[in-house]
TIMI-2910 file (N, C-alpha, C, CB; in pm, 1 decimal, decimal comma, always signed):
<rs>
+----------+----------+----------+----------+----------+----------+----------+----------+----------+----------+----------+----------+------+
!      n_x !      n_y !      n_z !     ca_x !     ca_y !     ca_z !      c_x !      c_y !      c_z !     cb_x !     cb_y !     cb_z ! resn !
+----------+----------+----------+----------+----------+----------+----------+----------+----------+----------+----------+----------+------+
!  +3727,4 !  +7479,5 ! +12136,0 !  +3835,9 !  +7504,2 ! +12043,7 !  +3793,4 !  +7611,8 ! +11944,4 !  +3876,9 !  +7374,3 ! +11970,7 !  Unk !
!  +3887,5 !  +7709,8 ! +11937,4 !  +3842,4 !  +7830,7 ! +11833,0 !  +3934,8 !  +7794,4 ! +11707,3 !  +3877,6 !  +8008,3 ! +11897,2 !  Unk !
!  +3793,1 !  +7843,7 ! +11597,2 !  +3849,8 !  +7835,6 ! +11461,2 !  +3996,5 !  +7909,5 ! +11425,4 !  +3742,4 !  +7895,5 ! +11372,1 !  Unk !
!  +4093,1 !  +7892,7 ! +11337,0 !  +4205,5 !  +7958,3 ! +11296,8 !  +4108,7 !  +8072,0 ! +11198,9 !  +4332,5 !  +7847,3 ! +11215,5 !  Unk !
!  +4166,4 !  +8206,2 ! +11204,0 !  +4113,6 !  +8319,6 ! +11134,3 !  +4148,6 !  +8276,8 ! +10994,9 !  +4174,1 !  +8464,2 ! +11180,2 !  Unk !
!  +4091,5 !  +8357,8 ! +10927,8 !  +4053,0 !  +8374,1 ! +10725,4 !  +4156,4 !  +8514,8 ! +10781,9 !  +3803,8 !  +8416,6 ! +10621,2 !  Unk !
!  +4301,9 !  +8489,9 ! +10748,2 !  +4383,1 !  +8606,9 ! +10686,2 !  +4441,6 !  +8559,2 ! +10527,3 !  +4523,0 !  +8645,0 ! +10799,4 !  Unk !
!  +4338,8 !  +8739,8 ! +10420,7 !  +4411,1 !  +8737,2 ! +10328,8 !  +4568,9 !  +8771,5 ! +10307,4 !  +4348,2 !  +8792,8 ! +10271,3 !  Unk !
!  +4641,2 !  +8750,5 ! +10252,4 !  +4757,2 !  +8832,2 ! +10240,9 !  +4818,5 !  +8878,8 ! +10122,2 !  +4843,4 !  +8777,2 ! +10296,3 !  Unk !
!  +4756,7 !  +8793,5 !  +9987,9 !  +4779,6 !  +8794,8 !  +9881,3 !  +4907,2 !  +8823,6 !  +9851,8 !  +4705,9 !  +8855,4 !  +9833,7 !  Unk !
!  +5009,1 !  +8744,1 !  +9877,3 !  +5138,2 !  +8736,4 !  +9862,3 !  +5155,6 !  +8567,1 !  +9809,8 !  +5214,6 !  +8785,6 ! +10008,6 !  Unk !
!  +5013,4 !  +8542,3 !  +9752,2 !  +5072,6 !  +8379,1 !  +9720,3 !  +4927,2 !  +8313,5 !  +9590,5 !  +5073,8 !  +8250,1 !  +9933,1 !  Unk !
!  +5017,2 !  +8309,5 !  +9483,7 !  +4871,4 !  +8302,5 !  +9379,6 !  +4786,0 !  +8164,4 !  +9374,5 !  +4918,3 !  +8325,7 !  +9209,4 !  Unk !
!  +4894,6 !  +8083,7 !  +9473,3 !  +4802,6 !  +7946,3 !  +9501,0 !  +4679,3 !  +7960,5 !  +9596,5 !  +4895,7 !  +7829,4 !  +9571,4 !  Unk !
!  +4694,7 !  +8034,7 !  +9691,7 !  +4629,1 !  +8059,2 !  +9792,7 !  +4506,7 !  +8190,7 !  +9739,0 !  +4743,1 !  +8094,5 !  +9911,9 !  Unk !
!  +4546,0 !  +8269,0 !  +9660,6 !  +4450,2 !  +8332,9 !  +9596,6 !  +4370,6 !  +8281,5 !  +9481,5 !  +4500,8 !  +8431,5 !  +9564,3 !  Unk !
!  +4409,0 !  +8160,2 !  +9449,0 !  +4304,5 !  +8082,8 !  +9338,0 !  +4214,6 !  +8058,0 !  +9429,2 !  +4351,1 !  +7938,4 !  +9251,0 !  Unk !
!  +4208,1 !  +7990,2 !  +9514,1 !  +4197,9 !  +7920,1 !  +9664,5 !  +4070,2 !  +7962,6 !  +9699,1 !  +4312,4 !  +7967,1 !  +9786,0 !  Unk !
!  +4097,0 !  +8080,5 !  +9743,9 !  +3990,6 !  +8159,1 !  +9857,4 !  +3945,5 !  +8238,8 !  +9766,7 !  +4048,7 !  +8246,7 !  +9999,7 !  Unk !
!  +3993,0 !  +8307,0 !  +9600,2 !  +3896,9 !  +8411,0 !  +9563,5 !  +3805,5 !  +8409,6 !  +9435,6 !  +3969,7 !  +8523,0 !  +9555,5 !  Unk !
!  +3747,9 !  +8434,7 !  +9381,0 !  +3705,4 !  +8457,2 !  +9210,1 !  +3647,0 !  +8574,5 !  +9172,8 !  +3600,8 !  +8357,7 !  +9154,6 !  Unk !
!  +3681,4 !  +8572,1 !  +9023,9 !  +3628,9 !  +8655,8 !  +8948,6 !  +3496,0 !  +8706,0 !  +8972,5 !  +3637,3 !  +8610,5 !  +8843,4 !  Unk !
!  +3460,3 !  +8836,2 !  +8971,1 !  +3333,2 !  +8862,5 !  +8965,1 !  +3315,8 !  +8988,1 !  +8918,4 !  +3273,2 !  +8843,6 !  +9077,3 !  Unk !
!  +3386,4 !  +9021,0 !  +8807,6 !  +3365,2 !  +9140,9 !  +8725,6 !  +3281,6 !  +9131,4 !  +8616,6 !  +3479,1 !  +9187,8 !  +8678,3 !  Unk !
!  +3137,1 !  +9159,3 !  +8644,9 !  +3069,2 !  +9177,0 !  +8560,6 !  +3071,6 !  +9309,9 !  +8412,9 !  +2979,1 !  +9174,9 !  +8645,4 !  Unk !
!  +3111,3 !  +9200,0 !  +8275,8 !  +3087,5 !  +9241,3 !  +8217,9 !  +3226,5 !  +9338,8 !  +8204,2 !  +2969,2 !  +9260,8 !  +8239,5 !  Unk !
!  +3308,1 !  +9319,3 !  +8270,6 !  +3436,4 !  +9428,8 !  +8241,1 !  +3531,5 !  +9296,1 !  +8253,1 !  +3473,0 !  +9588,0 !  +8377,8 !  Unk !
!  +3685,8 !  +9353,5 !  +8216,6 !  +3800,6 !  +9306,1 !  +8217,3 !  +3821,1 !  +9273,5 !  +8333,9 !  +3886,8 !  +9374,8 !  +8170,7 !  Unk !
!  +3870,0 !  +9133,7 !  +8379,3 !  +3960,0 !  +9105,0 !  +8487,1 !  +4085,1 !  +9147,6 !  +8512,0 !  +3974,5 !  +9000,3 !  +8491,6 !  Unk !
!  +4078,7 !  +9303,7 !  +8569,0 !  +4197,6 !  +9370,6 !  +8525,9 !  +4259,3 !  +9364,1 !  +8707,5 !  +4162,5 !  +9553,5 !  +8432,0 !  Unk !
!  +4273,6 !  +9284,4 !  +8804,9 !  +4368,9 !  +9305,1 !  +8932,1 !  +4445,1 !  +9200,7 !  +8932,1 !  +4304,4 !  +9317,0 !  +9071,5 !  Unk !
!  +4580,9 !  +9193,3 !  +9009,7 !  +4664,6 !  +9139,0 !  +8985,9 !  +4742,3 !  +9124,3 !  +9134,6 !  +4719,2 !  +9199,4 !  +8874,5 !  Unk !
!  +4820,3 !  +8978,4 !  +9219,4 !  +4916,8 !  +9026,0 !  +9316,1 !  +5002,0 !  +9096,4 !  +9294,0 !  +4971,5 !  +8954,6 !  +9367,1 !  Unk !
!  +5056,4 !  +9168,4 !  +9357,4 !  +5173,3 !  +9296,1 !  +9352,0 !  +5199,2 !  +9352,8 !  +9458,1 !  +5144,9 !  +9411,2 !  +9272,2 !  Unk !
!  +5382,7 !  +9255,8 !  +9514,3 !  +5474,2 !  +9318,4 !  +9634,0 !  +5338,5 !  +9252,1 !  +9749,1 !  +5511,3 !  +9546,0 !  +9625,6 !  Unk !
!  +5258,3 !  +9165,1 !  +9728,4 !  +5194,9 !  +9084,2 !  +9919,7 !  +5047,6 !  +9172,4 !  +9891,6 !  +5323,7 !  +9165,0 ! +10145,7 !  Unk !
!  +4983,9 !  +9251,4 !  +9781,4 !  +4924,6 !  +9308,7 !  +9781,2 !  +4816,4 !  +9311,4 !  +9647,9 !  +4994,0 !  +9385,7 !  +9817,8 !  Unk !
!  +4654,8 !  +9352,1 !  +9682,3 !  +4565,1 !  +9283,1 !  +9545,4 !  +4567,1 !  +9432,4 !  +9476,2 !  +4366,1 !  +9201,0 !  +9582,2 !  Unk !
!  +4596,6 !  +9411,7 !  +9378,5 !  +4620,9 !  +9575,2 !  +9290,7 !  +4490,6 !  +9610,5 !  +9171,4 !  +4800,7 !  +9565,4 !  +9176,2 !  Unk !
!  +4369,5 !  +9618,6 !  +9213,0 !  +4298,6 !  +9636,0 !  +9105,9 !  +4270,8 !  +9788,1 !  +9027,4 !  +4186,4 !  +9578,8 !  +9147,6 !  Unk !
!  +4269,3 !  +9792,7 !  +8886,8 !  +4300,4 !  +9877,8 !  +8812,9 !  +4135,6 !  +9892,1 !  +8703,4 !  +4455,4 !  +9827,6 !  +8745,9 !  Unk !
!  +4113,6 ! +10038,5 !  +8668,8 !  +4012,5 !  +9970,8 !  +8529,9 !  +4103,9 ! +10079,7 !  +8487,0 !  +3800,7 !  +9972,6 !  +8502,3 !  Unk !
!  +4003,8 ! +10055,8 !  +8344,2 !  +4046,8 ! +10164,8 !  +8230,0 !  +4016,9 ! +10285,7 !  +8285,0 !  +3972,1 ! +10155,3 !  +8086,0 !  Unk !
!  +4103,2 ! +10364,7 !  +8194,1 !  +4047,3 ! +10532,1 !  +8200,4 !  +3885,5 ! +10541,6 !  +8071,8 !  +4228,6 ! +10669,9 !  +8118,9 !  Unk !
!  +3773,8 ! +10612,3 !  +8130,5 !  +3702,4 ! +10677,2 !  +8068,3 !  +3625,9 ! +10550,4 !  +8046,7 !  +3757,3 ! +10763,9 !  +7963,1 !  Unk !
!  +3645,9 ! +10439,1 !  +8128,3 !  +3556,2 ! +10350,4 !  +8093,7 !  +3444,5 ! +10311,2 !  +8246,5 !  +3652,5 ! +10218,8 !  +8028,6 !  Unk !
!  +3369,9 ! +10207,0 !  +8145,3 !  +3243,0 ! +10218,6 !  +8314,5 !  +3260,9 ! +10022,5 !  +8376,0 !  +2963,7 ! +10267,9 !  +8233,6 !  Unk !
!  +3408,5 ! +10041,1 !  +8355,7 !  +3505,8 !  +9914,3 !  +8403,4 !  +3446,0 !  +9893,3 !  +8578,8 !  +3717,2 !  +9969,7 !  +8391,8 !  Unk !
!  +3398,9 !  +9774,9 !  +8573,5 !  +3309,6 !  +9715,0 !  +8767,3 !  +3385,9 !  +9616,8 !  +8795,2 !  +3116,4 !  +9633,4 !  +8784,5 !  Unk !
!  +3552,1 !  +9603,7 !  +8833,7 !  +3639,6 !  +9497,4 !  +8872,0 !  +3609,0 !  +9457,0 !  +9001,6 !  +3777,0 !  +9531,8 !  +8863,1 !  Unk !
!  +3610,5 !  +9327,5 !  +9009,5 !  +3550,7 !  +9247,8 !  +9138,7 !  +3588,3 !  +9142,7 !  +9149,9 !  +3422,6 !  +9227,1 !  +9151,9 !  Unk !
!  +3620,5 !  +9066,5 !  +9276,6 !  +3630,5 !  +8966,5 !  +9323,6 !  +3561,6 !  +8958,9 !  +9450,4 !  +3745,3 !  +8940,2 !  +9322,4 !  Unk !
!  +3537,5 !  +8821,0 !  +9494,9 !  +3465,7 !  +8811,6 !  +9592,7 !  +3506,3 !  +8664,5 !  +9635,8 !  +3321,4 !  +8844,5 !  +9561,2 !  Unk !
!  +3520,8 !  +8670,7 !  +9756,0 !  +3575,2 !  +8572,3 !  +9810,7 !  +3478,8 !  +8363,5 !  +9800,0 !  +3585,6 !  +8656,6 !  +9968,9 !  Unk !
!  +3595,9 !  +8313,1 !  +9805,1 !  +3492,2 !  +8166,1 !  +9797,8 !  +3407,1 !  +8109,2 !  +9924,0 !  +3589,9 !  +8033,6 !  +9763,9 !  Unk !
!  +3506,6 !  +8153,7 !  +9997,8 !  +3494,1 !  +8089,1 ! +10149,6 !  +3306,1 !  +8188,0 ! +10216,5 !  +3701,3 !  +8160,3 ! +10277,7 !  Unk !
!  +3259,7 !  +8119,0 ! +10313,0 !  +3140,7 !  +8150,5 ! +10367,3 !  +3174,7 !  +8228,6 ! +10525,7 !  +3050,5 !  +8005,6 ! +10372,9 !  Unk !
!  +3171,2 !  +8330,8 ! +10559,9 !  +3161,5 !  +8396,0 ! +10672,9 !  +3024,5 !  +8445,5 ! +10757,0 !  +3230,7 !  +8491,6 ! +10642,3 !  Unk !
!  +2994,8 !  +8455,9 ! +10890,0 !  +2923,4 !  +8486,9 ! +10927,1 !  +2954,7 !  +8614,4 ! +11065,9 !  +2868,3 !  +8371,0 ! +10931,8 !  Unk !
!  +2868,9 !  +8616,3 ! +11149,4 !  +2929,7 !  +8710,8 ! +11221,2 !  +3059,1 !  +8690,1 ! +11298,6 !  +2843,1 !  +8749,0 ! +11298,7 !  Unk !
!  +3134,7 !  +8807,7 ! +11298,0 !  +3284,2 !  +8820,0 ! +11357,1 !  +3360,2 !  +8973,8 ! +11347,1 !  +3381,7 !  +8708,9 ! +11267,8 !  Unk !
!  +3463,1 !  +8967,3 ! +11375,2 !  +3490,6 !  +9103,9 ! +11341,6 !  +3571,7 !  +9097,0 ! +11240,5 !  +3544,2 !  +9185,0 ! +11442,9 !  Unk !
!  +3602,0 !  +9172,6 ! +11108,2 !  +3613,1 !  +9165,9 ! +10999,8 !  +3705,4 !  +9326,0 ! +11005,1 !  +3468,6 !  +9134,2 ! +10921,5 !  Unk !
!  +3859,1 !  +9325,2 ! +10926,7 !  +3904,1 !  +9443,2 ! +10895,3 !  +4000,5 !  +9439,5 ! +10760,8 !  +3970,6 !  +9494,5 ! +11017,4 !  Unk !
!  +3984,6 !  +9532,4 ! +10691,4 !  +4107,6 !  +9530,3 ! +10575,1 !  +4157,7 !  +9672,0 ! +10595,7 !  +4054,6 !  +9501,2 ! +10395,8 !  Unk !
!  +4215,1 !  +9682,6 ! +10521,0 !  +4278,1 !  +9863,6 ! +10495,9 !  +4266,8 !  +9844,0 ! +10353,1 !  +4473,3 !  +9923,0 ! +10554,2 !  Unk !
!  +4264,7 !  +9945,5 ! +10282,5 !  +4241,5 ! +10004,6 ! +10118,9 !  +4347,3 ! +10091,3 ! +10136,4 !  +4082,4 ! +10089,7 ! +10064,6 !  Unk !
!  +4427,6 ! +10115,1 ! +10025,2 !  +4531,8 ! +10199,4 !  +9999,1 !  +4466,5 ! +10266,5 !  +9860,9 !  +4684,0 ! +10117,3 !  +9986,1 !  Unk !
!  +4410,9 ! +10392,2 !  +9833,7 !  +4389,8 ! +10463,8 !  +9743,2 !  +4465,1 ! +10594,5 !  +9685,5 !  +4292,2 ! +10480,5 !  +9770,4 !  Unk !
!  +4516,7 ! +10554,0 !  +9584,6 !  +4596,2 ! +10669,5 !  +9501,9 !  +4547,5 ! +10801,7 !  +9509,1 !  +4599,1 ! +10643,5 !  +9357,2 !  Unk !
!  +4642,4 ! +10876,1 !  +9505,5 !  +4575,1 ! +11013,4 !  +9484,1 !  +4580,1 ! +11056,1 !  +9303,2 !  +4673,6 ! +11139,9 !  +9590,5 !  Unk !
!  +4391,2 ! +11136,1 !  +9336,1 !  +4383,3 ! +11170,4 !  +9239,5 !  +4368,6 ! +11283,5 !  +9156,4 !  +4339,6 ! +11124,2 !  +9231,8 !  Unk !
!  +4363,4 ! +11325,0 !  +9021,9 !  +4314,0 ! +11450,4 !  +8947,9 !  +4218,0 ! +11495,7 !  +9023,5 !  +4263,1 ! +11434,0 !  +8808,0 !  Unk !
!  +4233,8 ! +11649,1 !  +9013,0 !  +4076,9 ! +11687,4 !  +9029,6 !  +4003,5 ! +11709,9 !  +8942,7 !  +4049,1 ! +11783,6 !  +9090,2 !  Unk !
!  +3837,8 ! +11631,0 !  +9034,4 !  +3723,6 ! +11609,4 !  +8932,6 !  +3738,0 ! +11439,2 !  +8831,9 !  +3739,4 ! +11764,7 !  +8814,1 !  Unk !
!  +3860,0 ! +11373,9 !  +8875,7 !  +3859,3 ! +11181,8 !  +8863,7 !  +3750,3 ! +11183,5 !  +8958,5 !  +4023,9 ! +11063,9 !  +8927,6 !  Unk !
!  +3666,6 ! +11085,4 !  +8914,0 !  +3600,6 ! +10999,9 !  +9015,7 !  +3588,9 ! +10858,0 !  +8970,5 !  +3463,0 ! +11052,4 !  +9049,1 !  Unk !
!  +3566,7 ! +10796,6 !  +9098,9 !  +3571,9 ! +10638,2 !  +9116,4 !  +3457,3 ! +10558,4 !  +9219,4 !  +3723,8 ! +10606,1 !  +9179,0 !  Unk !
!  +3468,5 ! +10463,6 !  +9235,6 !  +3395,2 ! +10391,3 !  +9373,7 !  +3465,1 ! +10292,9 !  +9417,0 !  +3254,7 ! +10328,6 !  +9357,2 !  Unk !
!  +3479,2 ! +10311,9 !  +9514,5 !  +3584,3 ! +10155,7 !  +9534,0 !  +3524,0 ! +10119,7 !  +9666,6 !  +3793,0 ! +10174,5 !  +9550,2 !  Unk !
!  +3547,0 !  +9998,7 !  +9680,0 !  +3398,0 !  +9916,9 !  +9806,2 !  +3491,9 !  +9779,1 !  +9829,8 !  +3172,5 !  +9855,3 !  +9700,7 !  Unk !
!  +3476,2 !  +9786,5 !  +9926,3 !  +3587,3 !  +9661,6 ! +10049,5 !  +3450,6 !  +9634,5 ! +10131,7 !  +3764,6 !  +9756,8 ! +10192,0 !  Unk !
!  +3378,6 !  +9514,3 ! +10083,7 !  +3253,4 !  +9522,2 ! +10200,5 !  +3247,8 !  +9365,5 ! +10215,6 !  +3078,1 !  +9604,2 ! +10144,1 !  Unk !
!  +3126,3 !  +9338,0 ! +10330,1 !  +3080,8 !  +9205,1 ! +10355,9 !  +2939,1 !  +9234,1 ! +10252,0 !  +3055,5 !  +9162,8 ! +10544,1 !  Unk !
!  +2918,8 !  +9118,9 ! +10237,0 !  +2762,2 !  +9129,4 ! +10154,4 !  +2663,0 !  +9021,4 ! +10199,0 !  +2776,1 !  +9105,5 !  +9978,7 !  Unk !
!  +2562,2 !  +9040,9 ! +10200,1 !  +2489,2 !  +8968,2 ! +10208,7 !  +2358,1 !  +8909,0 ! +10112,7 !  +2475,0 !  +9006,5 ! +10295,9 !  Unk !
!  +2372,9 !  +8797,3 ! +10038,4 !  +2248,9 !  +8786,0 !  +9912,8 !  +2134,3 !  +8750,2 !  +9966,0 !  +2270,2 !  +8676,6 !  +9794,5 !  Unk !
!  +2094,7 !  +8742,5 ! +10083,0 !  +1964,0 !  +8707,7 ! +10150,4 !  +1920,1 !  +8585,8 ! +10208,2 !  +1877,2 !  +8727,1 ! +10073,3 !  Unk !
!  +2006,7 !  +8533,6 ! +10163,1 !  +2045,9 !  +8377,2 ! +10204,5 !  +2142,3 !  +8384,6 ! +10359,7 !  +2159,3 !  +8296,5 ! +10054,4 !  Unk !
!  +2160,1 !  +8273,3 ! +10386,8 !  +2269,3 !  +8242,2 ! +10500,7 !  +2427,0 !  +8264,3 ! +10476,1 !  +2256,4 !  +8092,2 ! +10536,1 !  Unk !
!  +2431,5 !  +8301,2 ! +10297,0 !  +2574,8 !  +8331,0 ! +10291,8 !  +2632,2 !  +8449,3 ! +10279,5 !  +2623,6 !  +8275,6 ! +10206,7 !  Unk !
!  +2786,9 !  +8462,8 ! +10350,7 !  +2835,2 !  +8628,4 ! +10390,2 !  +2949,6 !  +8592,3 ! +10240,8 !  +2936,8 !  +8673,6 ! +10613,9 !  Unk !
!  +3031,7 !  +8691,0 ! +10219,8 !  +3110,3 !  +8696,5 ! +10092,0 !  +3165,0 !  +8847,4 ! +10139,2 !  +3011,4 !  +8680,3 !  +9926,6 !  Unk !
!  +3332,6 !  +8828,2 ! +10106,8 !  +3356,5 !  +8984,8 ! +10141,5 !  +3362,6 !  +8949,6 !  +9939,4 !  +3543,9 !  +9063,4 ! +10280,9 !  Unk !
!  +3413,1 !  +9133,8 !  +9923,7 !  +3416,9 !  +9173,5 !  +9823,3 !  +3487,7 !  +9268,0 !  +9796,3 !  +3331,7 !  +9185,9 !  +9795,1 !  Unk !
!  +3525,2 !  +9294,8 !  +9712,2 !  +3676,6 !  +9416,9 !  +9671,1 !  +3600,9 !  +9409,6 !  +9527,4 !  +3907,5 !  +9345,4 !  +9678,1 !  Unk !
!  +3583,4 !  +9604,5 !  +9556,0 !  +3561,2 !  +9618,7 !  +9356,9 !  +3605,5 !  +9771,0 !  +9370,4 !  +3346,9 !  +9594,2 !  +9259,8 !  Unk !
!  +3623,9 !  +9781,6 !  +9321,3 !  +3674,4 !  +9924,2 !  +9177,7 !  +3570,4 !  +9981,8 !  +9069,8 !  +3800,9 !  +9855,2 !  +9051,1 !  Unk !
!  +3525,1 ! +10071,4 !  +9080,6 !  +3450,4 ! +10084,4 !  +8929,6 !  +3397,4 ! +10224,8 !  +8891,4 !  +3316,0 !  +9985,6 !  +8921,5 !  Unk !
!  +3357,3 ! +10278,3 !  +8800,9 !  +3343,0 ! +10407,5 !  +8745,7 !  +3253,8 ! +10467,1 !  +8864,3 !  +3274,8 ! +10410,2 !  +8588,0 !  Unk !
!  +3317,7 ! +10651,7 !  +8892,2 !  +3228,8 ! +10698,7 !  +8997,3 !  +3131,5 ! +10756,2 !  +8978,5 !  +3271,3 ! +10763,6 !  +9070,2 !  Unk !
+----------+----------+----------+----------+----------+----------+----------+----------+----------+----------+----------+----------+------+
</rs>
């Protein structure tokens, strides 16, 4: 019997208490659902590191999101990172952050 997949969809804030948390070190918890979608934002001119990272434990599988990134000024810079992580331990964690480039 195969497991049912981990689809985010963020179209539901029960289900995003659920599966995600905070993990913005040291900056504002500035993302929000918006229209089925996770909208994270920092300040301008600030060195704002918005993050969440999922609750749930993953290991190997195949793993995909899409990122939708605004277009920007020239000479804005940013970093923005949609990854799996690994802390050295047995546990996987995806992650979504935003932060000064």
């Amino acid at each position: 019997m195969s497991e049912k997949p981990f689809v985010a969809t963020f179209d539901n804030q029960e289900d995003f208490q659920r599966n995600w948390k905070n993990n913005s070190w040291k900056s504002p918890a500035s993302y929000q659902l918006e229209k089925g979608f996770l909208k994270i934002s920092t300040r301008p001119n600030s060195n704002d590191r918005v993050k969440i990272r999922s609750r749930n434990t993953f290991t190997t599988g195949k793993y995909t999101w899409r990122i939708f990134v605004p277009k920007f000024k020239l000479y804005e810079q940013v970093s923005i990172g949609a990854f799996l992580y690994h802390n050295q331990e047995k546990e996987f964690e995806f992650d979504f952050e935003i932060g000064s480039g």
